[in-house]
N, C-alpha and C positions, 0 to 999 in steps of 0.2 A: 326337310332335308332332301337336297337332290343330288346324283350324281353324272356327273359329265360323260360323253362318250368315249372320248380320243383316249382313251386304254388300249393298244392293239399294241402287239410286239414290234417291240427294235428301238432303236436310237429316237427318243420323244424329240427331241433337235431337228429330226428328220421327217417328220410327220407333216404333209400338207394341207393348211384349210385357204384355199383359196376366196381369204374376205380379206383381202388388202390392194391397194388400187397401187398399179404402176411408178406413181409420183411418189408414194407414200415408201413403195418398196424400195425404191429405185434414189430416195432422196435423203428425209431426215433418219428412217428406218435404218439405212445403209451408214449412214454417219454416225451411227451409234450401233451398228454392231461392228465395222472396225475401228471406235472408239474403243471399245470393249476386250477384243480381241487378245491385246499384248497382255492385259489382265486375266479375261477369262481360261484362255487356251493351257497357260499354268497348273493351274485350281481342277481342270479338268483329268490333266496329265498326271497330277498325285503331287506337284511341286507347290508346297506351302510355306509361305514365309512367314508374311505379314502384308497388309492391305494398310494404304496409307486414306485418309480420312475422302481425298478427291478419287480414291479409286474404288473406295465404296460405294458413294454417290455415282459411279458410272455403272458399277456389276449392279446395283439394284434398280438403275433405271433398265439396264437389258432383262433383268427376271423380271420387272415389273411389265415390261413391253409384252415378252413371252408370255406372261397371262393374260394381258389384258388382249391378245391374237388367240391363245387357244379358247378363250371363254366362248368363241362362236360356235365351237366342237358341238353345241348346246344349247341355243338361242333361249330356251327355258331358262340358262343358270348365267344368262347376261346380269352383272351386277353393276356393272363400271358408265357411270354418267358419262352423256360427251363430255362434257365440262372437263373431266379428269384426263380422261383420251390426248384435248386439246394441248391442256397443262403438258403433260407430257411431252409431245410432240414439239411445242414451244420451248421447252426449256429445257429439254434432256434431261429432267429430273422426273421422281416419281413423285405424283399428288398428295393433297392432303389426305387423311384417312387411309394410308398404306402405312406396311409396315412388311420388312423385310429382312429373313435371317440365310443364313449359309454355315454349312459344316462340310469335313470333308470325309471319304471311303476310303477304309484303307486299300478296299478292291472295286473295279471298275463295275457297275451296277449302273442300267436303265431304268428308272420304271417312272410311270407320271399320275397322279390320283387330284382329282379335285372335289369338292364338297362345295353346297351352295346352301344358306341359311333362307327360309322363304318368312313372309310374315303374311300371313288372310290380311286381305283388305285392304291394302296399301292402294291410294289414289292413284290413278292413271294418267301419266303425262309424257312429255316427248321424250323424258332421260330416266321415266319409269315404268317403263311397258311392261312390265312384270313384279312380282311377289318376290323377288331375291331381293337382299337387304346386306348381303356379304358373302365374298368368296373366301375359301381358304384353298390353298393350292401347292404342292409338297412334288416339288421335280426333281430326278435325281439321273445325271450326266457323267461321265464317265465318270472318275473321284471326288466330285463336288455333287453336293447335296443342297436345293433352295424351298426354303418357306416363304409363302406372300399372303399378305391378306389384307384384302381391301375392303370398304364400307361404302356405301351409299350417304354414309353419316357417318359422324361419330357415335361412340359409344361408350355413355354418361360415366358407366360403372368406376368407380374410384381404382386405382391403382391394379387394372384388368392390363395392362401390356406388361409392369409388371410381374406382374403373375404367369402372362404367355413367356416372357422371357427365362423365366426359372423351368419352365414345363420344356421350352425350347435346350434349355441348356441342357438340362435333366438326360439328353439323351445326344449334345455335344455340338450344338447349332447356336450360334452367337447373329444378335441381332448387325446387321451392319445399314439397316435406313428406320426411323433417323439414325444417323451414326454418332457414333457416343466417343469414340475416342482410337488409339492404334489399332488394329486388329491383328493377331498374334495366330502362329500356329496351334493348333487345339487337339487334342488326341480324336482319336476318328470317331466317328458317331457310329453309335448302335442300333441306328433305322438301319430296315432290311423291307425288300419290297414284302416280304411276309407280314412284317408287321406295323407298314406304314398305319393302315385303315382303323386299327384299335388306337394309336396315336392322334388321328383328326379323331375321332370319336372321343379322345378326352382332350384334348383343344378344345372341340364345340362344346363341351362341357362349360369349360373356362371361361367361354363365352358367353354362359346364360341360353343355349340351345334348350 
């Protein structure tokens, strides 16, 4: 298990790693964060209604973007193939093998925690330069709170998202990619930056860590 760096106080939204190129920032990047915006800015401000099935497919391609930029905080806890990168970038949606939840604060809270899954011995090639095998990743922005977790693979385990989903809800976080259906106001979740880290610590449980 590894942990990422980009922990430092203040607004996680506002933190700069400078590994994105001009075109990228300046193009599809930009096209999909004021995609996002009429949606996200809401959710952030405490205003919850309901998310309709195309506006969840856009908030979790921006949290899925948002990690898949902060994972460089860490070049060690790099999980995400080009291949998935590309997807994205292409299609404004998030790749296969993610999986994305959102809840909301009843009071405005920063804080951003990531965790990276390693495996010994995993082959070396141009989309696996490393032993991480999965990120899990827990951001939380002014009244909106996001879970992501992507894979290198899938993972065989029968009825494991499942199982993240009730562990997720358990403390007030509703999956929204893949999206399953209306998404609805939900009473405020009970993650607190204090007790984020004992939280992924039993996710990776759930995971077979």
């Amino acid at each position: 298990e590894r942990k990422g760096k980009l922990e430092r106080p203040g607004e996680p939204r506002s933190h700069k790693l400078k590994v994105v190129c001009k075109k990228c920032n300046s193009g599809w990047m930009s096209r999909l964060q004021n995609a996002v915006k009429p949606i996200l800015t809401p959710l952030l401000e405490g205003s919850w209604s309901k998310l309709t099935i195309p506006e969840q497919h856009k908030l979790s391609a921006w949290a899925v973007m948002f990690t898949m930029v902060v994972e460089y905080s860490d070049e060690q806890n790099l999980c995400t193939p080009q291949e998935q990168r590309d997807f994205l970038r292409t299609h404004s949606l998030p790749p296969k093998f993610w999986h994305v939840w959102v809840g909301r604060h009843e009071y405005p809270e920063s804080f951003f925690r990531r965790w990276s899954l390693i495996q010994q011995g995993l082959p070396v090639s141009r989309d696996n330069r490393n032993d991480c095998i999965l990120g899990l990743t827990v951001l939380a922005a002014g009244c909106a709170v996001f879970q992501t977790i992507g894979y290198k693979a899938p993972v065989p385990a029968p009825g494991l998202i499942s199982k993240l989903d009730v562990h997720a809800h358990s403390i007030g976080l509703q999956r929204i990619w893949p999206a399953r259906n209306l998404f609805r106001r939900t009473a405020p979740t009970s993650i607190r930056a204090a007790g984020v880290e004992p939280y992924i610590r039993s996710a990776v449980g759930i995971l077979g860590a």
